[in-house]
C-alpha atoms as one frame of an Amber mdcrd trajectory, in Angstrom:
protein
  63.564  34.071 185.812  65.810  33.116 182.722  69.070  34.282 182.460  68.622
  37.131 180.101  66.082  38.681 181.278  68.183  38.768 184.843  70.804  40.296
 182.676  68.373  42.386 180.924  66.597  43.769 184.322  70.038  44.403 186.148
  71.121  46.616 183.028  67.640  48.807 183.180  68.267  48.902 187.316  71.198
  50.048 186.824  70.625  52.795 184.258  67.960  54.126 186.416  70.720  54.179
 188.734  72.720  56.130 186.086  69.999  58.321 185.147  68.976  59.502 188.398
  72.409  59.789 189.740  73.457  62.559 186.428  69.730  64.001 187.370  70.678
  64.772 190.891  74.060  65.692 189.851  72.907  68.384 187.397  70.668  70.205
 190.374  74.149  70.916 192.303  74.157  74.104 190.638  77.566  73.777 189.072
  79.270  73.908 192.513  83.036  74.318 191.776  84.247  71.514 194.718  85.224
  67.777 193.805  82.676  65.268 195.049  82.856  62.020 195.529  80.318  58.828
 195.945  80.734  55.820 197.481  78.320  53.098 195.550  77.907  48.979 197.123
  77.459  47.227 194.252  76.267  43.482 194.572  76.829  43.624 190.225  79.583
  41.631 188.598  82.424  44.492 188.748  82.480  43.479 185.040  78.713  44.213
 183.815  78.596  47.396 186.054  81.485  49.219 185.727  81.157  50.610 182.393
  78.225  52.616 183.643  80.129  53.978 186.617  82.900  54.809 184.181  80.351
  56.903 181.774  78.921  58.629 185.104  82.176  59.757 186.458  82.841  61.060
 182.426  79.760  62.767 182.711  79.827  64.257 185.804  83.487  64.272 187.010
  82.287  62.893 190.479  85.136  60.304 191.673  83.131  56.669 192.429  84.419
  54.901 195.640  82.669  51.378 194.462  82.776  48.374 196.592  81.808  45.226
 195.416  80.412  42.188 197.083  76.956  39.876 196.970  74.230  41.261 197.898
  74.046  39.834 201.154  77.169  41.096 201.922  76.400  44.558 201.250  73.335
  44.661 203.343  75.066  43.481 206.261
């Protein structure tokens, strides 16, 4: 697969990521605690973290991210 279109594909991944996350979010019924979410990201912390940024904006949840490959992760 070329380049930008592996680019392209991790970007819509991850806004589906995005999306459903603030979706899920929204269904807490406004519950007053601070939550938190721990996300394994096999992403460039680069490319990615924008997005978490704009969720934790959004929602106010705190991200625990850890970064590694994706075999890593799995493991």
């Amino acid at each position: 697969m070329p380049k930008r279109f592996r680019i392209l594909h991790g970007a819509l991944v991850s806004l589906g990521v995005f999306a459903l996350s603030v979706s899920l979010t929204a269904c807490t019924g406004g519950q007053a605690e601070k939550s938190s979410l721990t996300i394994y990201s096999g992403r460039s912390q680069e490319f990615i973290e924008p997005f978490f940024q704009a969720f934790t904006e959004a929602t106010g949840i705190a991200l625990d991210i850890r970064y590694g490959d994706s075999l890593q992760i799995t493991i």
